[in-house]
N, C-alpha and C positions, 0 to 999 in steps of 0.2 A: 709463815716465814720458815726458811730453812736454811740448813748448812750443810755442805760435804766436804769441808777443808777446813775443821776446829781441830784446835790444838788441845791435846789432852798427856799431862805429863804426870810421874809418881817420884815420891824419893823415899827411899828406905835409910834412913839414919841410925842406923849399930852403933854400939860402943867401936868396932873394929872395920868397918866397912861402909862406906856411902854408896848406894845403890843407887844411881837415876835412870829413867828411860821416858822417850817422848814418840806420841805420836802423833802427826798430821791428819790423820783418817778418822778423825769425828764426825760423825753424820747426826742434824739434826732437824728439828721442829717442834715450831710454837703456833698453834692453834689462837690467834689471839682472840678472839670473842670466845670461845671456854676455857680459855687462858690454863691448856692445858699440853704437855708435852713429850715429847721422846728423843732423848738418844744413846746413841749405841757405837762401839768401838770395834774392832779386833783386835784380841790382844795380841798377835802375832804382827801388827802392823807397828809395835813398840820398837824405837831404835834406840841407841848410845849409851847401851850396856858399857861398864867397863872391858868385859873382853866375853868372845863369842861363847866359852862355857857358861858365862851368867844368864846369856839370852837361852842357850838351850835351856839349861836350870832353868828358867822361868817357866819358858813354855812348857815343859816334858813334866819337871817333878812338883810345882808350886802350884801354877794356875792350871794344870792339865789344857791345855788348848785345841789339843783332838776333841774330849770328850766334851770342855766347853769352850768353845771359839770367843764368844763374846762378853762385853759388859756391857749391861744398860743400865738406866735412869729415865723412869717416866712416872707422870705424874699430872699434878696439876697446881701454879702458880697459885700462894694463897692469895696474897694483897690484890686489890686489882691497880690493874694497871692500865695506862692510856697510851698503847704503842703510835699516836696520831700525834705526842707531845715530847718536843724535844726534850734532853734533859737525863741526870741522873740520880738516879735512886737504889736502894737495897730490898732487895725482894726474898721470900724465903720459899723454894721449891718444895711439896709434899711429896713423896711417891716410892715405887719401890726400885731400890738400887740393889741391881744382879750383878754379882762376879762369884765365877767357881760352882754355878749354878743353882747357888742360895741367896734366898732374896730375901733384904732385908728392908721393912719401912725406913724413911729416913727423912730429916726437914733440912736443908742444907742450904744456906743463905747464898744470894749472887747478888751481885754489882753488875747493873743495866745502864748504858749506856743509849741513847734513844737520838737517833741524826736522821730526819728523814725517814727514808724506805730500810735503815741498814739498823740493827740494833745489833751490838757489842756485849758480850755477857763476859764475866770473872767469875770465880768461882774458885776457893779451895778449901778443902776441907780435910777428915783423915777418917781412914777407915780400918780397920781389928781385923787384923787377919783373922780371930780366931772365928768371930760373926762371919766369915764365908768357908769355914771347916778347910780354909788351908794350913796344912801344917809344915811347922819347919822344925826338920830334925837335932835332936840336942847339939849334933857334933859343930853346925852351924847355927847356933842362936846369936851368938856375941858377933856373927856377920849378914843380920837380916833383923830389921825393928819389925816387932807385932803391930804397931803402927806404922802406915802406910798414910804420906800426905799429897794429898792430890791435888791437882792446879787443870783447873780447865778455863778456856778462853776461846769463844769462840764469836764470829759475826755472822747474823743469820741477815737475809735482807726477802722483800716482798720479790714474791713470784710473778 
């Protein structure tokens, strides 16, 4: 199963500033019999920054996007699962999740939707900046959370 058009979004909640950006350009895949999986983003494919110096700040001085373009997540589904059976359930993904080019183990639970050939996946969770050695300087702290909450949604269907 796989995707190239999940939605994958962040929000930074400061005391002083709300931070969001969303991107369409989720690419993925579920190996269902080793029920095992990847995917991966460009973080330059992030839109709806409040204004276009936050999106450079992102890319230039936060996430370095030259030097690391992407984020992944792969792994391998623990629960098993029966992508042949309608229906939904909570599943928790193993594997390691890359941003900023440090990767970190991680177990992060989804919400599986199961229709047929098409399976619908949820997901949010939050991630510590400080776990991917991005740093944010004093002068902006009170306008950038060390936590980082992410929301992913995507539908993967048989090929």
């Amino acid at each position: 199963m796989s995707t190239t058009s999940g939605t994958i979004s962040f929000r930074s909640e400061a005391s002083l500033e709300l931070i969001k950006a969303t991107s369409n350009e989720l690419l993925g895949k579920v190996d269902e019999d080793k029920r095992t999986f990847a995917f991966r983003v460009l973080l330059r494919s992030f839109e709806g920054f409040n204004s276009g110096l936050q999106q450079i700040h992102f890319n230039e001085n936060y996430l370095e996007t030259d030097q690391f373009p992407e984020a992944s997540f792969s792994g391998k589904i623990i629960e098993p699962v029966d992508f042949n059976k309608n229906g939904k359930s909570t599943i928790r993904a193993k594997g390691i999740l890359k941003i900023h080019g440090v990767e970190q183990e991680r177990i992060i639970k989804c919400d599986l939707t199961i229709q047929g050939n098409q399976v619908h996946i949820e997901s949010t969770f939050t991630v510590q900046l400080s776990d991917h050695n991005i740093r944010i300087p004093r002068v902006v702290h009170e306008k950038i959370a060390t936590e980082i909450i992410i929301n992913v949604k995507a539908d993967l269907s048989r090929r």
